[in-house]
N, C-alpha and C positions, 0 to 999 in steps of 0.2 A: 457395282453390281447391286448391293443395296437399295442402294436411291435409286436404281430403274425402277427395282421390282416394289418397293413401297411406295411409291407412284404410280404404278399401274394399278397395285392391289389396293389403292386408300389404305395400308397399314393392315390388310387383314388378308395376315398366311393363310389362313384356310381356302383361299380360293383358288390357290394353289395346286396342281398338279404332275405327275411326273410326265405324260406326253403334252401336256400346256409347254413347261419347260423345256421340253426338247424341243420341241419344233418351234419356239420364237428363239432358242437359241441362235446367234451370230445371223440373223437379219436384221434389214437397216430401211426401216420404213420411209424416211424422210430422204433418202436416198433416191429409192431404186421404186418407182411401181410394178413390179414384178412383187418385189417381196408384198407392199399392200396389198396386192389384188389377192396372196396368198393367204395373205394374214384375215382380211375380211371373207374368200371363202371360207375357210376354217373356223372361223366365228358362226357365218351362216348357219352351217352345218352342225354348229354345236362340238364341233371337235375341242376345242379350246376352252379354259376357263366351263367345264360342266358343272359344277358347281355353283354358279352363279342362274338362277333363276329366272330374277327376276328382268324381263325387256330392257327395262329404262338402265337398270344396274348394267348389264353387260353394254349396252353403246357409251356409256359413260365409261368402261374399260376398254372395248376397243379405241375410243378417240384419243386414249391413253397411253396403249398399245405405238397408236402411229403416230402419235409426239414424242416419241423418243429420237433425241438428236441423233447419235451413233449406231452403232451395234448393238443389241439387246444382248446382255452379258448373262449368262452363265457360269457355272464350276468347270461345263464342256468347253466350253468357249476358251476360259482362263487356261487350261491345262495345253489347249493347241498354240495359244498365242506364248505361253509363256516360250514355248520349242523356239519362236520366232526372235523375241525380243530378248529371253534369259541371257544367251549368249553377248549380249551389249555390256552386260554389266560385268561379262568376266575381264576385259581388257581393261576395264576401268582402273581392274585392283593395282596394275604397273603403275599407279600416279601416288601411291601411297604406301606408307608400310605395311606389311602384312599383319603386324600388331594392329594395327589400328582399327582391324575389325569383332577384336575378341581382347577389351580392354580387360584386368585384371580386376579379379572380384574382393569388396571386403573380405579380411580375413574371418569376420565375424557377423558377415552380411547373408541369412540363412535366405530372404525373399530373391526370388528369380528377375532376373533382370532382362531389360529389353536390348539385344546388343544392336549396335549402331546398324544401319545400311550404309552403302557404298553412299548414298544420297546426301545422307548427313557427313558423314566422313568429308566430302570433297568440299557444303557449303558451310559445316562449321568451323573447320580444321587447315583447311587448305587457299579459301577463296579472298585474294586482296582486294580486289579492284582494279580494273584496267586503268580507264578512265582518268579525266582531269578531276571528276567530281562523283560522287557517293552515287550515281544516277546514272554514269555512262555506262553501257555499253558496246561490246564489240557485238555488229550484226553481220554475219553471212551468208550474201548473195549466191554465191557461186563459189567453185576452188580458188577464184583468184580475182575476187573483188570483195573488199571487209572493209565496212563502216562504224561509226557510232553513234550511238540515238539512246535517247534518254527512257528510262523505263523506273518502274519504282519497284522493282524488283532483278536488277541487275543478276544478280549469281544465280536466280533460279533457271533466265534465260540461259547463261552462260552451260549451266549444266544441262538443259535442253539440246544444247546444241555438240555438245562432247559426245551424249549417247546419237542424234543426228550422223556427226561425223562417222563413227561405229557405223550402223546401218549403210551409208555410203561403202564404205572400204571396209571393215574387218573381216565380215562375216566367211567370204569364200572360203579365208583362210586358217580359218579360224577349227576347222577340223581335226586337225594335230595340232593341239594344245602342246604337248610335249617338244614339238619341230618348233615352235614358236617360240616358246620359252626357253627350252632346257635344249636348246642343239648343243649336241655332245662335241659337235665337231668347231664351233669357230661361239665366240663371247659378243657374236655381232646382232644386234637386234632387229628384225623384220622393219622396213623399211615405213610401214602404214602404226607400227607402233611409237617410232619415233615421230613420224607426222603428228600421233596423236599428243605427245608431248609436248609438241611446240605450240600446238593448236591450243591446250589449256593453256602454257604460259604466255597467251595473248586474251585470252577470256579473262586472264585476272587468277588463274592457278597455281601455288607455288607450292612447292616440298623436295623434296632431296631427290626422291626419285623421279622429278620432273627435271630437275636443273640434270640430272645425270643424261636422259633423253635427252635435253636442249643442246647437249655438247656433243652430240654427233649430227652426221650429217644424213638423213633416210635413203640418198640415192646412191650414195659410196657404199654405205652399210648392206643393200640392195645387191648393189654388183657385188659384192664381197660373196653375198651369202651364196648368191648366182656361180660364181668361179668355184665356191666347195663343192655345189652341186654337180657342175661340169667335169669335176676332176676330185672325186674325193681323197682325202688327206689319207686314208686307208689302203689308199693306191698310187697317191701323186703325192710330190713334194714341190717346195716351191722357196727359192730366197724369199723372205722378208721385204727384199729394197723392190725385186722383178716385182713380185706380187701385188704389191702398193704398188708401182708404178704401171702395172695393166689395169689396175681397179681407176686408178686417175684415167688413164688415157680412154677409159670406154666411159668415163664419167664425161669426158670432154665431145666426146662425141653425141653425147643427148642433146647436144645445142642444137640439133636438125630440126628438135619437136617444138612446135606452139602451140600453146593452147588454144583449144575448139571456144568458141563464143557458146552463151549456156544454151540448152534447147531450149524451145516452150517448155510453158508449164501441161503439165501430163493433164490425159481428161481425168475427173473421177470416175465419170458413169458412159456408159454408154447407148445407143438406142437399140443394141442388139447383144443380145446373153450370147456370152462363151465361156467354153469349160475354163473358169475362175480359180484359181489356184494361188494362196495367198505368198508373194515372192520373200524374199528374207532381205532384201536390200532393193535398192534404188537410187540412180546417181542424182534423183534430184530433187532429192531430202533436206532441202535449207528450211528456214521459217518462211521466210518472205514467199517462198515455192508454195508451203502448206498454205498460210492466210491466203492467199490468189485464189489455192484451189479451191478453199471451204465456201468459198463466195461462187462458187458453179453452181448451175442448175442443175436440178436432179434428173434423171431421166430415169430409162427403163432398166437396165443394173448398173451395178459398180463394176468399174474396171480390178484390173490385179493392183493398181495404182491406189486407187479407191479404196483397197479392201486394206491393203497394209498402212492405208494415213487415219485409219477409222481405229486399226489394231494398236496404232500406237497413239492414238489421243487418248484408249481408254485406258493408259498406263500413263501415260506422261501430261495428265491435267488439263487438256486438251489446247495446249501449246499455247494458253493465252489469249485464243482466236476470237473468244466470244464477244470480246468488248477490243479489237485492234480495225479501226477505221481505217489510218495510214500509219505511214513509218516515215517520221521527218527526222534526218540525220541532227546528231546534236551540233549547234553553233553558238555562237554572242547570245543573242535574244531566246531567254527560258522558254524551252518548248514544255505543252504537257503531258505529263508522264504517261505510258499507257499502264491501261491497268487489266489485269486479267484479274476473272471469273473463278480462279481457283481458289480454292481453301487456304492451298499456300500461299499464294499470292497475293493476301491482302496486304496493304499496306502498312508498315511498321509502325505509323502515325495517322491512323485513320481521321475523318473528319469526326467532329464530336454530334455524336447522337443526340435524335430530339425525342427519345422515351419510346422509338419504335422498332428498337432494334438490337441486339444484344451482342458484346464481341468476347471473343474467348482470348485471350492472353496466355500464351506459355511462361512460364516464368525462368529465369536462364538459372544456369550454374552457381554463379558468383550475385553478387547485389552489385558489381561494378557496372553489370551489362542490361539495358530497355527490355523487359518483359516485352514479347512478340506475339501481335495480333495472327494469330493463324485461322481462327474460323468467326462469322458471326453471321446472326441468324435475327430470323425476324423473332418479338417480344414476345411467343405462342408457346403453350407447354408441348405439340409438337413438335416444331423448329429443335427448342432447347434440347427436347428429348435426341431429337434427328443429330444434333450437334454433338450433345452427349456422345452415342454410340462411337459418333465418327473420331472421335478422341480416342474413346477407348480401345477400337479398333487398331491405334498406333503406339500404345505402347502399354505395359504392365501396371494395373491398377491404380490409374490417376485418382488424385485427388484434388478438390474442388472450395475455393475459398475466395469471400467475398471483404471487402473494404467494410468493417464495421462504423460505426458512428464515430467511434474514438481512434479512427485511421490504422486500425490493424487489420490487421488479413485473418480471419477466423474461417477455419473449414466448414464445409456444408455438402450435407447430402444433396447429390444432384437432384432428389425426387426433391426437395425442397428449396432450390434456386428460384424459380418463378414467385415463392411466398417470400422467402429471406432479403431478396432485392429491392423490399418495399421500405424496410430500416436499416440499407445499405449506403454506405456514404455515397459512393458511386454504383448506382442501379444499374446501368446499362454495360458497366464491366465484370466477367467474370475471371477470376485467375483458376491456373492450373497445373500441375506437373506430376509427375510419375513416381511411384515408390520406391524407383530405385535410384530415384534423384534427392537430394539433401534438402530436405524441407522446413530442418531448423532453422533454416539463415530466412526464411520469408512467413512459416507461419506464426501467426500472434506475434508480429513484428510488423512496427509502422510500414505504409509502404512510401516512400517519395514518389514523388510527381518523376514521372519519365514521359510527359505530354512533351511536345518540344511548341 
C-alpha cells in the first residue's frame, strides 16, 4: 500500500486526499479499461488529486495512477480483503503448537517485542525440505498431478501454496470454528483438515501436530463425522466393531469416483462488466493456474476470478509471477532457479554487486546460521530510505549496522547508511535485526564470510 501511493505521489503526502483515496481505491487500471477510462475522467474533471495544480504535474500522476500492476490499495480495500483472505491463516494454526505463536518473554526484557506470524512459524520452525536438494520443490498442478522444479526459494513457494490449498477447500467450512475444532461429539478431524496435513508434509512440513494429521486417513475421518451427523450420539448408539465396519464399507464404496481432468485456466477480465463480487475460494488456485492467468490480456473488467487473484497477490508477494518465464521440472542437468521479485524472495546468496545497488541482510538468532538477504534496493538515499521503512514496518525497532574497516559490525543510523558506506568494509551490505532480537552475539563482533 505504501509503494502504490509513494509512487503515484513522488513521495509527497500532501497531494493526497480523502475522495482521491476513495475512489482509486480497489481499482485496477492495467487490468480493466473500464476502471482507466474512470480514472482519466476523474482526473479531467479535476476530481482527483485537487491539489495538484500544476498540467504537466498532474499527467505525470495520472500515468502513475495507471501503472500500477494490481489493485490500488487502500486501509478500505485492506479491511474488505482481510474478511477474505483472514480466515486462511486460521487453519494454519492446526500445523503447529499453539505456543508457538506467543513465545515467552524475558523475565527482565521491559521493550515490546514483535510476536512471530504464522508465516514465520511455519518457514522458520517447521520447513525441511522436500526435495533431493536445497532447491527442489513440490509444485501443484491440479488435486492430483504434483511435480518438482528448482526454485531458490523453496519454503516460501511451499507456504504459498498451503494458504492456496486453504482458499481451494477450507473456507465453506470454515464458519463454525467450534464444529471444526472442538466437536463435542466424535475426536475426528474434518476431512479437508487432514488433507491439509498431508499436503504440508509433502511441501517439506514437519511437527507434531502434522505427523498426528498424517496418521489418519481424511475420507474415513469424513464418513465418521458424516454418521454422527446422521444419527447423533445423543440419540443413537452404536458398537464400536458395526460402526468402524460401516465407516469402512461406505469408504469402499467411493471407488465409483474419478477424478475430473483440471478445467481451463479461468479468464481474468472480461469484455463485458457484471455485478463483480469478490468470491472467498476458487477450485483453481495452483501457481502454474495464476502464472497462465497473469500473462492475459487485459480487457474491459475483471472477472470474480480476476478480482480474487489480484486480492491475494496483494498479500501473498504476488506469487513470484514477475520474473517466472516457465516452470521446468527438476532432473540430471541444473536447471535455473526462478527467481521472484519479492522482498522475500531474494536470494540467500545474491550475486555480488558492482557499487549500484544495496542488499539488507537480516541477521539470524545464533552466529551458526547465513545472515538473510531479504530486501535490496538501488545505491539512492531514496531506495535506502524506501527500504528503510519497509523493514521497520516488519518488526519492533530494528537496528542497522555496517562491516567497519577492522571487520566488525558497528550500528548506524539509518539517516546515515548512504555517508557510513563510503568507509565500510563492504559498501553494498547492510545488516539488521530487531530489538527484541540478541544483538550482542553480532554487534562490534567480527562478521565471517557467509558468501558461499
Amino acid at each position: 500500500m505504501y509503494e502504490i501511493w509513494y509512487a503515484i505521489t513522488g513521495g509527497d503526502a500532501h497531494l493526497c486526499d480523502d475522495y482521491t483515496v476513495a475512489k482509486l481505491g480497489g481499482l485496477a487500471p492495467r487490468w480493466s479499461s473500464r476502471d482507466r477510462a474512470i480514472i482519466e475522467t476523474l482526473f479531467a474533471t479535476r476530481h482527483l488529486f485537487p491539489r495538484a495544480h500544476d498540467p504537466a504535474v498532474r499527467g505525470q500522476i495520472l500515468q502513475r495512477v495507471l501503472a500500477v500492476e494490481g489493485l490500488i490499495l487502500t486501509f478500505q480495500t485492506f479491511f474488505k480483503h482481510v474478511k477474505i483472505l483472514g480466515p486462511v491463516m486460521l487453519p494454519l494454526r492446526a500445523l503447529f503448537p499453539a505456543g508457538e505463536l506467543c513465545p515467552p518473554r524475558d523475565e527482565f526484557s521491559p521493550v515490546s517485542r514483535r510476536l512471530p506470524s504464522v508465516r514465520d512459524i511455519l518457514l522458520q520452525h517447521c520447513y525441511k525440505r522436500p526435495g533431493q536438494n536445497d532447491r527442489d520443490c513440490l509444485l501443484q498442478y491440479s488435486e492430483h498431478d504434483e511435480r518438482y522444479f528448482e526454485c531458490s526459494n523453496p519454503g516460501l513457494y511451499s507456504y504459498w501454496q498451503l494458504c492456496l490449498h486453504l482458499l481451494r477447500h477450507a473456507y465453506g467450512q470454515w464458519k463454525s470454528p467450534k464444529k471444526t475444532y472442538d466437536h463435542s461429539e466424535s475426536s475426528e478431524r474434518p476431512g479437508w483438515v487432514i488433507r491439509l496435513g498431508h499436503f504440508a508434509r509433502r511441501l517439506g512440513f514437519e511437527s507434531d501436530q502434522i505427523s498426528s494429521l498424517c496418521s489418519q486417513d481424511p475420507d474415513l475421518s469424513q464418513i465418521r463425522m458424516h454418521m454422527l451427523q446422521e444419527r447423533p450420539s445423543v440419540l443413537f448408539s452404536a458398537p464400536a466393531d458395526k460402526f468402524g465396519a460401516e465407516a469402512d464399507s461406505r469408504q469402499k464404496g467411493q471407488a465409483i469416483f474419478e477424478p475430473r481432468p483440471p478445467a481451463p485456466a479461468p479468464l481474468m477480465t472480461a469484455d463485458s462488466a457484471t455485478a463483480v463480487r469478490a468470491p472467498k475460494n476458487h477450485p483453481a488456485f495452483f501457481l502454474p493456474t495464476l502464472w497462465s492467468a497473469l500473462t492475459q490480456e487485459p480487457r474491459y473488467a475483471l472477472t470474480e476470478y480476476g478480482v480474487l487473484v489480484l486480492i491475494a497477490m496483494s498479500f501473498f508477494e504476488n506469487f513470484g509471477s514477475s520474473s517466472v518465464g516457465g516452470i521446468r521440472e527438476s532432473s540430471p542437468p541444473a536447471q535455473s532457479p526462478l527467481r521472484s521479485s519479492s522482498v522475500y524472495s531474494v536470494p540467500v546468496h545474491p550475486a555480488k554487486s558492482h557499487g549500484d545497488s544495496i542488499t539488507f541482510w537480516h541477521l539470524p538468532r545464533t552466529r551458526g546460521m547465513h545472515p538473510i538477504a531479504e530486501y535490496s534496493c538501488d545505491a539512492t538515499k531514496a531506495d535506502v530510505k524506501k527500504a528503510v521503512h519497509s523493514i521497520r514496518a516488519q518488526g519492533v525497532a530494528p537496528l542497522f549496522a555496517l562491516v567497519d574497516r577492522d571487520g566488525r559490525l558497528r550500528l548506524c543510523d539509518p539517516s546515515q547508511i548512504m555517508h557510513r558506506r563510503k568507509r565500510s568494509k563492504q559498501s553494498n551490505d547492510v545488516y539488521y535485526l530487531y530489538s527484541d532480537e540478541d544483538s550482542k552475539i553480532w554487534i562490534m563482533k567480527k562478521l565471517n564470510s557467509h558468501r558461499m
